[in-house]
Residue, then its C-alpha position, 0 to 999 in steps of 0.5 A: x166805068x165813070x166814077x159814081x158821086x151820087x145813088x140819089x134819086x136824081x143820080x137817074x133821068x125819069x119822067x112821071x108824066x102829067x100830074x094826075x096822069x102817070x106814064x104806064x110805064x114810068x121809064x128810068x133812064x142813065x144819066x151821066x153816063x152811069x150805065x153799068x149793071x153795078x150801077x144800077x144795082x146800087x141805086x136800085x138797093x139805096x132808092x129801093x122805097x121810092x122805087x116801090x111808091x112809083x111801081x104803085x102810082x105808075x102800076x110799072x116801072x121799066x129801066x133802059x139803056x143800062x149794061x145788064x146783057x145776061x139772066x145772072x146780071x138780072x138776079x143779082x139786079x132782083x136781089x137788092x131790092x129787098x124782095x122775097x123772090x120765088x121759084x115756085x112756080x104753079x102757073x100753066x106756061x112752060x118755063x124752064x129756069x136759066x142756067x147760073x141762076x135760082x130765081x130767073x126763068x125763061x118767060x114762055x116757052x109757048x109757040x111764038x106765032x101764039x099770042x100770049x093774052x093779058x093777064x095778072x100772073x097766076x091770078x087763079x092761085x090764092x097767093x099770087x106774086x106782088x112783083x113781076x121782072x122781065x128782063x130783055x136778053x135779045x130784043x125782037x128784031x121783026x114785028x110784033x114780041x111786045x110784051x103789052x101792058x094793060x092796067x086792070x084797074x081801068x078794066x074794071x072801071x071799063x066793065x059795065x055794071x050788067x058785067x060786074x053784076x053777073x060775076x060778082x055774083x056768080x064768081x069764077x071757076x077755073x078748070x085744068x087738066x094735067x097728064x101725067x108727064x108733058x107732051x110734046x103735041x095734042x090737038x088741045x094746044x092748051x094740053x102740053x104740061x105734065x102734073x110732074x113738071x107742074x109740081x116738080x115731083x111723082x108723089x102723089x101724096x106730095x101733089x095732094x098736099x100741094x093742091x090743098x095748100x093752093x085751095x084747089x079741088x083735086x080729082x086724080x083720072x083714070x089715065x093717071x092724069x089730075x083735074x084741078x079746080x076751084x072757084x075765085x072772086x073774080x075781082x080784088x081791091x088793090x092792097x095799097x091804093x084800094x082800087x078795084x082790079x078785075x082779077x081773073x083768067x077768064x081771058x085766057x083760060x076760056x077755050x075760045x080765046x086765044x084764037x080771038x086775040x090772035x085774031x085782034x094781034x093779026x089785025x092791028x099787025x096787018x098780018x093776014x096769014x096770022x089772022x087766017x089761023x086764028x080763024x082755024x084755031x078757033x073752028x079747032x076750038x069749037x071742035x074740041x069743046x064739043x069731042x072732049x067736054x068743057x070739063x076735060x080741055x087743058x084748061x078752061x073757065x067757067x062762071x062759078x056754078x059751073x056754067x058757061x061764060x055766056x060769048x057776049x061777056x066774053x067779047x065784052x071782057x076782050x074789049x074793054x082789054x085791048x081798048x086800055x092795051x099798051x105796046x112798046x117794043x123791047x130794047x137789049x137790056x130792058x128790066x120791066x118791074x111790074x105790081x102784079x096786082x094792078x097791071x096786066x102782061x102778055x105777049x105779041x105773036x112774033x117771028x126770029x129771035x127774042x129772049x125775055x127772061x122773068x122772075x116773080x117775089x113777095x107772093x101774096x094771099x088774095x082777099x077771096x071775099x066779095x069787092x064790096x066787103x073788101x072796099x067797106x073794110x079799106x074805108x074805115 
C-alpha cells in the first residue's frame, strides 16, 4: 500500500457540483493512489464531521473505486463513523444479516424481476434510521439492479397544493398483516414475512410490548396471525436544514403500486416481457382487493380515516416520484451513504448476479405533529 502522508480533506478527489446546485450523489474518489480499505477507514474516522455536513447539502454521499470487496471491510468501514448502528430491524423486506458481521444485512431478499419502489426506510415506524449504507459486493452485470435515488424534498415541492391539502389534513394509515411464520409462496406477493421473523421472537407478550414501543395498534387473528396498524403525518421537516420532506409508504405499501412502477421500470428499460407482467400483477392485484379486503393484504395504505387513496393521488404521487429519480449503475466496491430523512432508495428489476449489502445507525424519533407546527417552531 502507498505510504499515506495525509487524511486531510483534499488527501480524496470530489466534485460538489455548481454552486446552489449540489451533485446527487457527491462522489468521492481515491487520489494518489490511496485506494486500500484501510485507507478509507482512516480518513472517513479523521473527516467524520464534513463528511456528515456534505451527506446533508448533498442528501448523499457515494465513495468509488476503493478496495472494500466484503460485508466485513464495509462494517469495519461503518463503525469509524461515530455512528450508532442498529440491527433492529422492523421493516417489511426480507433481509438476512451477513455472515462475520453484526450490523450488515443483505439489502433484499425480493424476487429480482420486482421493482423495489422509492422510499425513505422504514419511514412508517416513529423512529426510523438517520443513516443509510449500501455497499456494492458484485455489481450487475445486465441491465437495470440500480439503486435509484430520489430527493424527497423536491417531491414535496413537486406535489401540488390539492395534494398537500388532502393528506395534511387526512394524515396516512398503514396497514400489515403477518402469519405466523414466513411462507415461502401466497398469491399476495406482498405476504411472505412471519411475525417470528418480524420480530425475532414467539412470546407474544414480547411481540406485545414491541408494537406499543413503535406506537403500532395490534390485533392478533384467529389463524394465529397479527395486524399491525397506525396512522402517521405524511410529511416531516428535515432536522437539519428545515425542508419539508414527503415522508411516507403510500408509494409502496398501496396494493396497486408495485405493478405500476414495474410497468414505468419496463418502459424506460424497453422491456416488453417486464411491462406485460406488470399488466398481470396488477390485474392479480385488483383480484386480491377484492377476495381478501383491503384490511387483510400483506400490506396496504390507506388515508388516515381509513378510506381509500383515491387512484388520481396516486398517480400523482408516482409522478412527481420518477419525474425527480436518479439512476446510476454500481461499481465492485461502491459505499452509498445515505441521509434517511432527505433522500429516498429503491431498486431496478434486474436479471444475473448482484450483491448490495445495507446497514442502517442513529435511529431517530419523527416529529408525528402537523408540518406546519413543525416549520413555526424551526423559524423561531
Amino acid at each position: 500500500m502507498p505510504s499515506v502522508t495525509s487524511l486531510d480533506i483534499d488527501a480524496v478527489e470530489f466534485d460538489t457540483g455548481p454552486p446552489g446546485k449540489p451533485t446527487l450523489p457527491l462522489t468521492i474518489e481515491p487520489k494518489d493512489g490511496h485506494t486500500s480499505g484501510e485507507f478509507l477507514t482512516s480518513w472517513v474516522l479523521e473527516n467524520d464531521t464534513w463528511l456528515h455536513q456534505k451527506a446533508i447539502e448533498h442528501g448523499a454521499v457515494r465513495f468509488r473505486g476503493f478496495a472494500v470487496g466484503s460485508a466485513s471491510e464495509f462494517e469495519k468501514v461503518l463503525l469509524n463513523m461515530k455512528h450508532d448502528l442498529s440491527n433492529k430491524y422492523r421493516g417489511t423486506s426480507p433481509r438476512n444479516l451477513e455472515p462475520g458481521t453484526t450490523y450488515v444485512f443483505s439489502a433484499s431478499e425480493i424476487p429480482p424481476f420486482l421493482p423495489i419502489p422509492q422510499h425513505i426506510e422504514m419511514s412508517f415506524l416513529p423512529a426510523p434510521p438517520r443513516w443509510l449504507f449500501f455497499c456494492c459486493l458484485d455489481a450487475p452485470t445486465s441491465r437495470g439492479g440500480e439503486t435509484s435515488l430520489c430527493d424527497f424534498r423536491q417531491v414535496y415541492d413537486g406535489l401540488s397544493p390539492e395534494f398537500k391539502q388532502r393528506f395534511y389534513e387526512r394524515k396516512i394509515m398503514y396497514s400489515r398483516n403477518y402469519r405466523r411464520t414466513t411462507t415461502a409462496w401466497d398469491i399476495d406477493m406482498t405476504s411472505l414475512k412471519g411475525w417470528e421473523e418480524l420480530f425475532e421472537t414467539t412470546d407474544k407478550s414480547a411481540v406485545e410490548e414491541d408494537a406499543k414501543g413503535d406506537e403500532l395498534t395490534l390485533e392478533w387473528k384467529e389463524d394465529d396471525g397479527v395486524r399491525l396498524s397506525n396512522v402517521a403525518e405524511p410529511f416531516q421537516v428535515h432536522p437539519d436544514t428545515g425542508h419539508k420532506v414527503w415522508f411516507s409508504h403510500l408509494q409502496v405499501f398501496h396494493q396497486k403500486m408495485i405493478a405500476r412502477d414495474l410497468r414505468r421500470a419496463a418502459w424506460r428499460a424497453g422491456n416488453m416481457w417486464q411491462w406485460l407482467v406488470s399488466w398481470v400483477l396488477l390485474l392479480l392485484a385488483h383480484v386480491i382487493f377484492f377476495v381478501r379486503g383491503p384490511k387483510q393484504l400483506g400490506w396496504h395504505t390507506m388515508y388516515g380515516d381509513g378510506e381509500e387513496v383515491s387512484s388520481s393521488d396516486c398517480s400523482e404521487l408516482q409522478d412527481v416520484i420518477w419525474k425527480n429519480m436518479i439512476f446510476d449503475r454500481w461499481q465492485l466496491g461502491d459505499i452509498l451513504m445515505i441521509d434517511n430523512f432527505a433522500v429516498s432508495h429503491g431498486r431496478q428489476p434486474f436479471t444475473g448476479k448482484r450483491k448490495i449489502v445495507v446497514g442502517w445507525a442513529n435511529p431517530q424519533r419523527k416529529e408525528n405533529r402537523p408540518i406546519e407546527e413543525l416549520s413555526t417552531q424551526q423559524s423561531k
